[in-house]
N, C-alpha and C positions, 0 to 999 in steps of 0.2 A: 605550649604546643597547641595548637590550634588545629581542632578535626575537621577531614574531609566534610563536604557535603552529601552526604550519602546517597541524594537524590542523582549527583552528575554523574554517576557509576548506573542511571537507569538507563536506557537505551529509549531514545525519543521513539512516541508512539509511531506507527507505522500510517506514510499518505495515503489517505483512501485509492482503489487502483481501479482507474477507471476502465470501463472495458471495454474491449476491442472489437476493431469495428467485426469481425466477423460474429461477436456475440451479440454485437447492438441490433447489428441484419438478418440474424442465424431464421428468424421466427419471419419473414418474408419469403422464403424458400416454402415455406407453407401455403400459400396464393396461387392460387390458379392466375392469377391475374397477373400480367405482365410488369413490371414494376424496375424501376432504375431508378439509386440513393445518384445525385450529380453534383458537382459543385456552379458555380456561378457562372463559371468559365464552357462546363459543358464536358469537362470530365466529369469519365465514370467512375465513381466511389467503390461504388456495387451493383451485380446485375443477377435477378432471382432465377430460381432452376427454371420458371415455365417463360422466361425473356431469354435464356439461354437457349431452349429449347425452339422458341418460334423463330429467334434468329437463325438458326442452326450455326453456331458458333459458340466458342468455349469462352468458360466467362473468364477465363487465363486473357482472353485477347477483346473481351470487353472491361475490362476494368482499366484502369489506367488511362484508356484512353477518349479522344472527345466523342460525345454522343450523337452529336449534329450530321454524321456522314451516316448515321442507320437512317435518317430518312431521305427520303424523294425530294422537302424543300425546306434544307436545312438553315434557311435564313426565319423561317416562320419561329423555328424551337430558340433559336439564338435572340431572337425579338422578345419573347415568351420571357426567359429567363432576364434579361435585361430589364423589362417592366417586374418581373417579381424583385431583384435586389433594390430595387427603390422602393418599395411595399406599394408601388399602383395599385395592385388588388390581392386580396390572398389568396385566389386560389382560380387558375384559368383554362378553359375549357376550349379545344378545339378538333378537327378533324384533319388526320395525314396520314401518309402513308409510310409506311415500316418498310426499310431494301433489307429483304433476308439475303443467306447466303444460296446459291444453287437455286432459287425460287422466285417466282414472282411476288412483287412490293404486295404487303398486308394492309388494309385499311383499317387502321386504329380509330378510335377515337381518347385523346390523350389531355391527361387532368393533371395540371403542373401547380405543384403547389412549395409554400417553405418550410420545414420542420420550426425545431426549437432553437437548431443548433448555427450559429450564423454560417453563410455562405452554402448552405447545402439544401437540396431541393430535391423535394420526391418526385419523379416523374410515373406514373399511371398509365398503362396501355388497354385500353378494352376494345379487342377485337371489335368490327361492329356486328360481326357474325352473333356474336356473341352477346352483344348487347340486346341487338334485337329479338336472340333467345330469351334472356333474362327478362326485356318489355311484355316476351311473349305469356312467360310462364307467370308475370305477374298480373298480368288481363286474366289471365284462367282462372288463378286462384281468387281474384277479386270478384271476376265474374262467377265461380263455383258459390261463393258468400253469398253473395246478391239472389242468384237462381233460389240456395236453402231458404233464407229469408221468404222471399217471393211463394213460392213453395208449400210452406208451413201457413203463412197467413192467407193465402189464397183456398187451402185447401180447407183450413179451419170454416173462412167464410162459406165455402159452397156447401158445406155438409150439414153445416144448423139448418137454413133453408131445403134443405135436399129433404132430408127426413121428414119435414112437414108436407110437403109434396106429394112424397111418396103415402103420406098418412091418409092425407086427405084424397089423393083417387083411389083408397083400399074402403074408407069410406063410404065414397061414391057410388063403386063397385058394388055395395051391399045394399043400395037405394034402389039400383036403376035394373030395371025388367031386359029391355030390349038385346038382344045377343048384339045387334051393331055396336050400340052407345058401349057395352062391354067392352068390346075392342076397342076402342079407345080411351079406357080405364088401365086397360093392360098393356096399350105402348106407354103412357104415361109410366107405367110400374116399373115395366121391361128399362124404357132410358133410366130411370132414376137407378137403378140398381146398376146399371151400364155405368154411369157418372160414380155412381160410389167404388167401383172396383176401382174406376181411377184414381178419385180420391186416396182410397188405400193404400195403391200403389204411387202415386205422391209422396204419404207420410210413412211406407214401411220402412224407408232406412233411418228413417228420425225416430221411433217407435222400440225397433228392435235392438237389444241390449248388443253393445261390442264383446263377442265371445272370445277371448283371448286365448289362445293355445299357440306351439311349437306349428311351425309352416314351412311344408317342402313344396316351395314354385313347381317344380316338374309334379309334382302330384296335382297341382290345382291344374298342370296346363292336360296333363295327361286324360283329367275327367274331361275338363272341357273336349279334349280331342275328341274320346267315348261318345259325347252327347251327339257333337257337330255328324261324326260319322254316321249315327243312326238314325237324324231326322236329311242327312244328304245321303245317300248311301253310293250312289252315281256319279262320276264325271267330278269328283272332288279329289284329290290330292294333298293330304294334311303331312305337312313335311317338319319334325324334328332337329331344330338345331341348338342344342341344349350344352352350357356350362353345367355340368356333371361338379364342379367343384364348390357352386355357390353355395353356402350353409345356409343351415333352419333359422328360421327367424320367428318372433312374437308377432301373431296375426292373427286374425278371424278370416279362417280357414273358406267358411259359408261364405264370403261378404268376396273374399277375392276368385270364388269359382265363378261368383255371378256375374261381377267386375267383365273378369274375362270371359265367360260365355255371352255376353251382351254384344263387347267388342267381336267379338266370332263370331255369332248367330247375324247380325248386321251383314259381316265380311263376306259370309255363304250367301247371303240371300242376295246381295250383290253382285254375284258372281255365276246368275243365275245362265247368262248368255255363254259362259267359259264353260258351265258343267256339260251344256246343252252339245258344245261343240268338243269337250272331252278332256280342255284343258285347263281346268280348274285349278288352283293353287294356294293354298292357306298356310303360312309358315309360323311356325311359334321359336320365337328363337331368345336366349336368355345369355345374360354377358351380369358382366362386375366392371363398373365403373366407378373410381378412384376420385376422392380430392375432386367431388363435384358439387355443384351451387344451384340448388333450384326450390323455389319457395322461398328467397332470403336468407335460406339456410344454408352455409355451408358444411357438406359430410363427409368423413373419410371414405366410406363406402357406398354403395346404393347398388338396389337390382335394377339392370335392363330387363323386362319384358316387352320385347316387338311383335305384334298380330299381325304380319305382313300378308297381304292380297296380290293377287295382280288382275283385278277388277278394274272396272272403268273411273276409278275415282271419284271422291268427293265432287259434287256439281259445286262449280264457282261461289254460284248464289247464296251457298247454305255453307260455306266451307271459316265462316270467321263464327259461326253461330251452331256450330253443332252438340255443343257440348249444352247449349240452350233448352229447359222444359221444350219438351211440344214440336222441336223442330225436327222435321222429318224429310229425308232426300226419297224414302218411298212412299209408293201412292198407299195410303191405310197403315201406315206408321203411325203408332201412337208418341214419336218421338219424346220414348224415356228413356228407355234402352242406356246410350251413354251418359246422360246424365245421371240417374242412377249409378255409373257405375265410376264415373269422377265422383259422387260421392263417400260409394264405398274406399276408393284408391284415397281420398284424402282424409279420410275415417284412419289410416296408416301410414298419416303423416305424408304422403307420398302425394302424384302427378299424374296425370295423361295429358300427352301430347298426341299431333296429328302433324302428318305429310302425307300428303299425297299428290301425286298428278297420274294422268290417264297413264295403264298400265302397271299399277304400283300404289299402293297406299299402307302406311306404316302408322300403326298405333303403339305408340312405346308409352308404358307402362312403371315408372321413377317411384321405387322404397328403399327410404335407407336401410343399412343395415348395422345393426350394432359392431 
């Protein structure tokens, strides 16, 4: 009698289960960025919450079907994909227009590329609103690097010199009889200590230690308001539009009053013809912005602060360069003020940006938040 095999009574191991496609895409719904999984043909595989969202259409009735009627010239995307199943190139860059639904066509700029998996292609929407933001914020902070640099070594050189300077007409001063020749000992004194405050004020935010503690935005906006009101007392309007719900966050409390009293104190003194005539207007106003992208980083959270005016705006000439040492739109500007205070804001990982045109200027203020 001849015994079973004992093994064929095992039950063959089980096929690896691949997964599905809403598991493969599930982490694309995460992207701010517009994004379609396609096939070769120009069906849609899949379409992410914020390309659902800009279509204004349910991804029920973008899926399934071809992709080439969301735009304005749907022979360009049909071209596109045709040279990627050949592998002409990997990966193609061009600019078109998106037909939402109820809206006017969107100007993308659109990066079509292949996955892993054949016949399927990722297709990439970047607003260029949006891109242009993203070029914007990355000038700043490259430009924020470049100023500190600048800054520090600049400051370091005038100050060895300075102090010999200043040695040598105190000096002078001790040699020389005449009361004339004195006075001119002592403007020599007078600048050089003039030069050194600036100095100082150059390297105090590179000097002073990051103080870290718990930070309520409306407490840092509320000082500032305090300050603004008692050096304007007149023909100013400081108006309150405050998210009451946005939480405490880890910050140097000091570093972000100054932040935004720099951005204020500018805004008032701007707005010097509006107090004059009664209607002045300084708004501080705080929001919570979601699943946003600025600095190369994307965050789940981040605080809006806006230092809104309605002053004459930024002059043309100085408006790509303000956040520059030294640059100044008023007459006896030591233009540090916002630099300085792009420094502190990015001392907390954070942003300033600017808009403005005649009537209107918006300084928003970008920290994540945990």
């Amino acid at each position: 009698m001849t015994s079973r095999d004992s093994s064929a009574n095992l039950a063959a191991p089980a096929a690896a289960r691949l997964p599905s496609k809403v598991e493969r895409f599930q982490s694309l719904d995460l992207l701010a960025t517009l994004v379609a999984m396609v096939r070769g043909d120009g069906t849609v595989l899949f379409a992410n919450s914020a390309l659902e969202d800009a279509l204004g259409t349910s991804r029920r009735s973008i899926e399934g079907a071809s992709f080439l009627p969301f735009f304005t010239e749907p022979q360009v995307l049909r071209t596109a994909l045709d040279g990627a199943r050949i592998n002409e190139y990997a990966a193609l860059r061009y600019d078109a227009r998106l037909v939402r639904h109820l809206s006017e066509p969107m100007p993308v700029h659109v990066v079509l590329a292949q996955t892993d998996t054949p016949d399927e292609f990722v297709v990439e929407l970047l607003p260029l609103e949006a891109q242009a933001r993203q070029d914007r914020e990355e000038r700043l902070i490259d430009q924020a690097q470049a100023n500190k640099e600048l800054i520090r070594n600049l400051a370091h050189e005038i100050k060895n010199p300075l102090g010999g300077i200043r040695g040598a007409a105190q000096l002078l001063e001790m040699e020389i009889e005449g009361k004339d020749l004195k006075e001119y000992t002592r403007v020599i004194i007078h600048e050089a200590d003039r030069l050194q405050t600036l100095v100082d004020r150059l390297l105090a935010p590179h000097r002073r230690p990051h103080v870290v503690g718990d930070v309520n935005i409306h407490e840092v906006c509320e000082r500032v308001r305090s300050l603004i009101l008692a050096e304007f007392p007149r023909g100013l309007r400081v108006v309150r539009d405050y998210d009451t719900s946005i939480p405490e966050f880890r910050g140097d409390r000091e570093q972000l009053i100054q932040a935004v009293l720099n951005i204020a104190h500018n805004a008032a003194q701007a707005l010097a013809e509006r107090m004059a005539a009664g209607d002045a207007m300084l708004t501080f106003k705080t929001r919570i912005s979601r699943q946003v992208t600025f600095g190369k980083q994307r965050y789940r959270l981040a605080l809006e602060l806006h230092v809104i005016d309605n002053g004459p705006g930024v002059p043309d000439s100085i408006k790509d360069r303000i956040f520059f040492p030294l640059v100044s739109g008023r007459e006896g500007g030591s233009g540090l003020g916002l630099t300085l205070a792009q420094t502190f804001v990015q001392q907390h990982h954070g942003l300033i940006e600017c808009d403005s045109v005649p009537g209107r200027t918006d300084f928003k203020i970008l920290i994540p938040l945990p």
